[in-house]
C-alpha positions as CSV (number, residue, x, y, z in Angstrom):
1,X,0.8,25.3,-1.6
2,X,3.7,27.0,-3.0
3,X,6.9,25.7,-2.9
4,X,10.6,28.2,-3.3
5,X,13.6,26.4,-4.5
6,X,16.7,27.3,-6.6
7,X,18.1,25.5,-9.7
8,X,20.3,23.0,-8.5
9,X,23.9,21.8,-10.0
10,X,26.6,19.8,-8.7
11,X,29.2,21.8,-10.3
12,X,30.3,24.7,-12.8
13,X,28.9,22.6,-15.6
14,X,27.4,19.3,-13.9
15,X,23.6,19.1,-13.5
16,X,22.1,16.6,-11.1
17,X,20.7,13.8,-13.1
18,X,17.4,12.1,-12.0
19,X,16.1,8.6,-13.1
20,X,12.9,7.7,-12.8
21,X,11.6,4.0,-13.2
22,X,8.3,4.7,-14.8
23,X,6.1,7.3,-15.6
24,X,4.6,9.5,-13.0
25,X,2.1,12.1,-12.8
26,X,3.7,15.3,-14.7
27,X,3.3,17.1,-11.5
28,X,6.6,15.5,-9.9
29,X,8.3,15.3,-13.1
30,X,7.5,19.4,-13.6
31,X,9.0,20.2,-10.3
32,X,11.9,18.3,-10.9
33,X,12.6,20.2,-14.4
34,X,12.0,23.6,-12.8
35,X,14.5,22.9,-10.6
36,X,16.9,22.7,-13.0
37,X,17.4,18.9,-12.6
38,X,18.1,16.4,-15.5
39,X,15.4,13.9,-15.8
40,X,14.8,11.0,-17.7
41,X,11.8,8.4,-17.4
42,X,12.0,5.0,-18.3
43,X,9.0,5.2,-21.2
44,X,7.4,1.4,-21.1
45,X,4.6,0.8,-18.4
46,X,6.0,-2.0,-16.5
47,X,8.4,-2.7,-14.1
48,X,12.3,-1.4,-15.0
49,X,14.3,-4.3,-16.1
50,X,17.2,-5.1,-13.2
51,X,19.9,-4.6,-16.5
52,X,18.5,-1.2,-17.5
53,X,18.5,-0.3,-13.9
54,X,22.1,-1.5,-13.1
55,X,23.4,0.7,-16.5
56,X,21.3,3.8,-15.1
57,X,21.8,3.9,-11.4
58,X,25.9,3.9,-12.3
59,X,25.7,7.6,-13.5
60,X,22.5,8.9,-12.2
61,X,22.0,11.5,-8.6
62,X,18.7,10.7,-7.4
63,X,16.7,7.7,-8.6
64,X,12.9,7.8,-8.7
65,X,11.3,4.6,-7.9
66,X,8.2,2.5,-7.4
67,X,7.6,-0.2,-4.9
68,X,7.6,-2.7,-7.7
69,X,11.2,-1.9,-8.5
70,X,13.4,-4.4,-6.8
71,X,16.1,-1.8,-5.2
72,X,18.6,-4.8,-3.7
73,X,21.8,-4.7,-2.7
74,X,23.2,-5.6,-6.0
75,X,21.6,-2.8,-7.5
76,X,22.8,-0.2,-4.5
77,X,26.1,-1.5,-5.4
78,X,26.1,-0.2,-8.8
79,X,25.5,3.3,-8.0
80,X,28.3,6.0,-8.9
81,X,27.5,8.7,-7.4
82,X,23.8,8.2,-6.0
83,X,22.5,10.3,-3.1
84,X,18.8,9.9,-2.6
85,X,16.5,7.2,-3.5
86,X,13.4,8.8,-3.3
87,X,10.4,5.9,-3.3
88,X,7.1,7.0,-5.0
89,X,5.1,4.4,-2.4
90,X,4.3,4.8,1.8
91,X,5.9,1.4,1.9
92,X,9.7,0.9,1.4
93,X,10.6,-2.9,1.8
94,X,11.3,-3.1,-2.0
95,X,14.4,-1.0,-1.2
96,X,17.6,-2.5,0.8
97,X,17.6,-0.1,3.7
98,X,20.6,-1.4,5.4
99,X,22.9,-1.3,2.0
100,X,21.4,2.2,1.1
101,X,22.8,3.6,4.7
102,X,26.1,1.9,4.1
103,X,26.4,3.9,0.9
104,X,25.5,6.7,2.4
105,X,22.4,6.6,0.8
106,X,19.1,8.3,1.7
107,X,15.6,6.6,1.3
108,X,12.7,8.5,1.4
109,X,8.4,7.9,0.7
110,X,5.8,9.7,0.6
111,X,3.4,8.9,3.9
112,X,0.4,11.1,4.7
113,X,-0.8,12.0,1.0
114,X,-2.1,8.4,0.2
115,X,-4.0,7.9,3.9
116,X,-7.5,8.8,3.3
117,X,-7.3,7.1,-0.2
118,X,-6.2,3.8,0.9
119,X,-8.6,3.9,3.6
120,X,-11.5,4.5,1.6
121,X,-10.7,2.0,-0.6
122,X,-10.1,-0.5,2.3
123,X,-13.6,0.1,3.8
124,X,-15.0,0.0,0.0
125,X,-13.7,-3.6,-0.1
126,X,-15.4,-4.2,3.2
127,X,-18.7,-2.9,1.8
128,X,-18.2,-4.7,-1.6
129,X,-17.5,-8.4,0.1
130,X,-20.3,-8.2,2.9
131,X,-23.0,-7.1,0.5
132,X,-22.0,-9.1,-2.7
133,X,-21.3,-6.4,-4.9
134,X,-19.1,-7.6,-7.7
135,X,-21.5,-10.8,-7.6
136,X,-24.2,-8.5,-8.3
137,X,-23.0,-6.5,-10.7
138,X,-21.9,-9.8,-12.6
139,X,-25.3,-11.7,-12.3
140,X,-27.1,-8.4,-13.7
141,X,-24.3,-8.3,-16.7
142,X,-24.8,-11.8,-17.4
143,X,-28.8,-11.3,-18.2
144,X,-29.3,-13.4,-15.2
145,X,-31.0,-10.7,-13.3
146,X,-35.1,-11.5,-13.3
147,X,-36.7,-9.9,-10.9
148,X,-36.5,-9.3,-7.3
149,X,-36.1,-12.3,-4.9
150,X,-36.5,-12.2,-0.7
151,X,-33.7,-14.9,-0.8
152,X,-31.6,-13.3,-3.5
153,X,-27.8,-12.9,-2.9
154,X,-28.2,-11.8,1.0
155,X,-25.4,-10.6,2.2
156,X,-23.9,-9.4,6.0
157,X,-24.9,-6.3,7.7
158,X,-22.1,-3.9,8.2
159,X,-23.3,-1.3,11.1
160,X,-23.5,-3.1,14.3
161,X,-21.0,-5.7,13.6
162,X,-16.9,-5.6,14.7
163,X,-14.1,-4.6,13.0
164,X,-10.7,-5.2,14.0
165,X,-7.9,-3.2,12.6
166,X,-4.3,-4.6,12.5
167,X,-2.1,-1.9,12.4
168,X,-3.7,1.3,13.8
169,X,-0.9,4.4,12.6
170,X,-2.7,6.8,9.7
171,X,-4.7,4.8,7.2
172,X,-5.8,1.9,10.4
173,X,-6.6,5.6,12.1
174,X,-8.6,6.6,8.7
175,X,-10.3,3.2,8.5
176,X,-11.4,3.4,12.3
177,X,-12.8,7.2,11.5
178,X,-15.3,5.4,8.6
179,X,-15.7,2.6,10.6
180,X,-17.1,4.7,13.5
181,X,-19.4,6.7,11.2
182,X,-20.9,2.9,10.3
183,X,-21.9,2.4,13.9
184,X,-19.0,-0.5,14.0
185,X,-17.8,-1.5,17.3
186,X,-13.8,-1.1,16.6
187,X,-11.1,-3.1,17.9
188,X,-7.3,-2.8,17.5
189,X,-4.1,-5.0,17.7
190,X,-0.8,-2.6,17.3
191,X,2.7,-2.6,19.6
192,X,1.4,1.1,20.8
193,X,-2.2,2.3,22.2
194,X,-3.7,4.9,20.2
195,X,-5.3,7.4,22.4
196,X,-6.9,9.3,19.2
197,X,-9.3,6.2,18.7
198,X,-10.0,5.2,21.6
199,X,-11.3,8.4,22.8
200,X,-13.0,9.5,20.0
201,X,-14.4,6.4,18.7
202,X,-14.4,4.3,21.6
203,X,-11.6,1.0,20.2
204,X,-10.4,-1.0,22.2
205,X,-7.1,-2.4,22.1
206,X,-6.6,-6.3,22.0
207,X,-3.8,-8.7,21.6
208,X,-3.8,-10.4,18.0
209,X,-4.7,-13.2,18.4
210,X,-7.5,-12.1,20.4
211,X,-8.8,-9.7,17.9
212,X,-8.6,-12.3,15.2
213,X,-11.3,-14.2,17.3
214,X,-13.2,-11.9,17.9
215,X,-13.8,-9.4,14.7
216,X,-16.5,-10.0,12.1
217,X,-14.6,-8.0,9.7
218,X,-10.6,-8.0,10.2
219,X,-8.5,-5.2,7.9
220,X,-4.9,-5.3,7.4
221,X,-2.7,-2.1,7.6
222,X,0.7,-3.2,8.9
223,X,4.0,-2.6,6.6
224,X,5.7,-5.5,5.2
225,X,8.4,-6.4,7.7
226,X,10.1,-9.9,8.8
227,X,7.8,-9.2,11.9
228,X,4.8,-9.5,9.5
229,X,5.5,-11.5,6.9
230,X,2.8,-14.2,7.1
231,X,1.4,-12.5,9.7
232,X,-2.1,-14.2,9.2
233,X,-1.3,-17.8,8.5
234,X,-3.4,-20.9,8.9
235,X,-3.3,-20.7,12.5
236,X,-4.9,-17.2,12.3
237,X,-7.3,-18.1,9.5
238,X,-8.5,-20.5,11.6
239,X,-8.6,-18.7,14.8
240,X,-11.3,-16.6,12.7
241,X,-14.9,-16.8,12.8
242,X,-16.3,-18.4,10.0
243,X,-18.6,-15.4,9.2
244,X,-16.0,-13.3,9.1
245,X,-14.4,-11.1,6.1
246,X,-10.8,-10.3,5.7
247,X,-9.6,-7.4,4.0
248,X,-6.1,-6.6,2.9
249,X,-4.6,-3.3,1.3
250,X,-1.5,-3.1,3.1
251,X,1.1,-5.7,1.3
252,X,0.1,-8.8,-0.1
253,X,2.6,-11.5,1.9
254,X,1.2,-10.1,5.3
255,X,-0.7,-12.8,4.3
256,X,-0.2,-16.3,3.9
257,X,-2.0,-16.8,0.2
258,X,-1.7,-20.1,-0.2
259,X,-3.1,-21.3,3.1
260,X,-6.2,-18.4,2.5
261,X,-7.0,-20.5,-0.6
262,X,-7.3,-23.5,1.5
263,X,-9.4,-21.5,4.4
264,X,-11.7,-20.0,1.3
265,X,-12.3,-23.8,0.0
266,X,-13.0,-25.6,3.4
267,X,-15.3,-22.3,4.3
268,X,-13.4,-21.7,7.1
269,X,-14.0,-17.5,6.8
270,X,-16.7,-16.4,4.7
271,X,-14.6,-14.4,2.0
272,X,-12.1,-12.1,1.3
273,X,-11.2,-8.6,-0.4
274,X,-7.3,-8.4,-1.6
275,X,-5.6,-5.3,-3.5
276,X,-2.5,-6.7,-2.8
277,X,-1.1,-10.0,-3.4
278,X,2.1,-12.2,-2.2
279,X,3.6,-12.5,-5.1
280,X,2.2,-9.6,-6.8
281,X,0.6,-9.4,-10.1
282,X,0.8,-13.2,-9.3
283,X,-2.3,-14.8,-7.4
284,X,-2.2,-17.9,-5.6
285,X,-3.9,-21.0,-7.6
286,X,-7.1,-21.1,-7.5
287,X,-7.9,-17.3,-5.6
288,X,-9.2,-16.0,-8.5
289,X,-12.3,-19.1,-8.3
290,X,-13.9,-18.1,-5.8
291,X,-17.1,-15.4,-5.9
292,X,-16.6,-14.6,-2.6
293,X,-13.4,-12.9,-2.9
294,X,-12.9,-9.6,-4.5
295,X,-9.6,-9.0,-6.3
296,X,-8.4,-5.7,-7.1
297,X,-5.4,-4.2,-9.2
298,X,-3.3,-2.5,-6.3
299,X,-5.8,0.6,-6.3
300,X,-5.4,1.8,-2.6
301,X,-3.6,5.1,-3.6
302,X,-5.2,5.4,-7.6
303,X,-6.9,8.3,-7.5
304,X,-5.6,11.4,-9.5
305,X,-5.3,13.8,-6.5
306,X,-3.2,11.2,-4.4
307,X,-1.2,10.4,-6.9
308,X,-0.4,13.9,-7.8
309,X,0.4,14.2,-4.6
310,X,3.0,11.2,-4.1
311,X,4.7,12.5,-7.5
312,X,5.2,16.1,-6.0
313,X,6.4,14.7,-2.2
314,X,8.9,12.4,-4.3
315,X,10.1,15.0,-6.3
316,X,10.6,17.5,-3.2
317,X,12.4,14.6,-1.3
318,X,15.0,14.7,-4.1
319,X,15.1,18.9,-4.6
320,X,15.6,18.7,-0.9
321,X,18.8,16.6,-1.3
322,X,19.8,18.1,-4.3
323,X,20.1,21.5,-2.3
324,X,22.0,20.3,0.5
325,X,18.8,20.1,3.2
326,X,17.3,17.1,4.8
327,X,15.0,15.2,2.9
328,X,11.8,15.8,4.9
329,X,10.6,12.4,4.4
330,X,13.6,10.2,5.3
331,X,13.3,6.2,6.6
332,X,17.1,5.1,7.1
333,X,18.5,7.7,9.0
């Protein structure tokens, strides 16, 4: 893909300045420089402090962020002369929305590029809890491993059985694609009917709660809204059936963490995968003690094509702005 742009400046002798909360591919960073934009990156690999944040926002044009960067109100409020805050994520509820627009504002992600990443790493979880991988791998690390066993470690079959996808836009969409190449039956719970599934892989659409019943394998791909928050609480947990795996890479408080711990201890589903967590890098007590849960770093979108890709979209968001055109990825207009 090539991409045409000129250098940009917000005056005779004033050069847009970009602030970026951590440190991105160098694809997005490259683009940025080439424009002729000022760019500086905040050098330690963890989460911005809220104090250097408030002293850079004050002076900065564009601010590059991540979803771990707490973008509140207080912070919007800070900004000088801020136009874009271009979020390096799919997902946007770490950002104010409503403050941003009142500032006049623009917030922008990056959808599309992360889709088949996250999904394949949502059906990899599925894979990894039915047959017992990170068990296995453990056991054979351990020098427990002696011989074969017709008992040993069985696990669930994966073709043949249901899965029911909560949330079915792009990466529910990608997940229902691998699903259908599995032989799965697929079932769907989302506020609109996706014709593209159910004609070419034959889901059917359900109410929640219905779905919940019903799937052997349930995955999570809804964004984290007030709508949503604890979307599957105890009352859902225990709605499932106790067979069945639960599989979350969208955001971690879609689920109710604490109240999984206790479905996980009374075996009221039979296990869990999680690459996000409620109170992310935080894990509920006691999540982390049971072996039928696999627990995974936030890896949906970590793989060094997508993450090119999210660096580049976040950077064109902001050249876009900086030129005086539409951001082509804007949520809060």
């Amino acid at each position: 893909m090539i991409i045409f742009f000129h250098n940009v400046k917000r005056g005779p002798e004033m050069i847009w300045k970009v602030f970026v909360t951590r440190e991105i591919p160098a694809a997005g960073i490259d683009l940025l420089r080439a424009a002729g934009l000022q760019v500086e990156v905040y050098e330690q690999d963890q989460p911005v402090p809220e104090a250097v944040l408030l002293e850079k926002i004050r002076d900065c044009d564009a601010l590059l962020c991540l979803v771990t960067d707490a973008i509140t109100a207080a912070v919007i409020g800070r900004a000088g002369r801020l136009k874009i805050i271009a979020n390096y994520a799919v997902g946007y509820n770490n950002i104010d929305l409503q403050s941003a627009r009142q500032h006049g504002i623009v917030v922008t992600n990056t959808p599309d590029v992360l889709t088949e990443a996250t999904a394949d790493l949502a059906f990899a979880l599925i894979l990894a809890c039915a047959r017992r991988l990170v068990e296995g791998d453990q056991l054979v690390r351990q020098g427990n491993f002696t011989g074969w066993s017709p008992l040993m470690m069985l696990g669930t079959d994966v073709s043949g059985q249901t899965i029911g996808i909560i949330g079915a836009g792009r990466i529910g969409t990608a997940v229902a694609r691998r699903a259908h190449g599995f032989g799965m039956s697929i079932i769907y719970a989302d506020n609109a009917v996706n014709k593209l599934i159910e004609k070419e892989y034959r889901a059917q659409r359900k109410e929640l709660d219905d779905l919940i019943g019903t799937a052997d394998f349930i995955s999570l791909h809804v964004p984290l809204i007030d709508s949503t928050r604890h979307l599957i609480d105890q009352r859902r947990l225990q709605l499932m059936k106790s067979s069945a795996l639960l599989v979350n890479t969208s955001r971690g408080a879609v689920i109710d963490e604490e109240a999984l711990v206790r479905a996980l201890a009374n075996k009221t589903i039979a296990g869990a995968g999680l690459d996000v967590y409620e109170h992310e890098p935080l894990l509920a007590q006691g999540l982390a003690d049971f072996k039928n849960v696999v627990l995974l770093p936030h890896l949906g979108s970590a793989t060094n094509r997508t993450r090119e890709a999210m660096a580049r979209l976040a950077a064109q968001n902001i050249i876009a702005v900086a030129s005086g055109r539409a951001a082509p990825n804007a949520v809060n207009l």
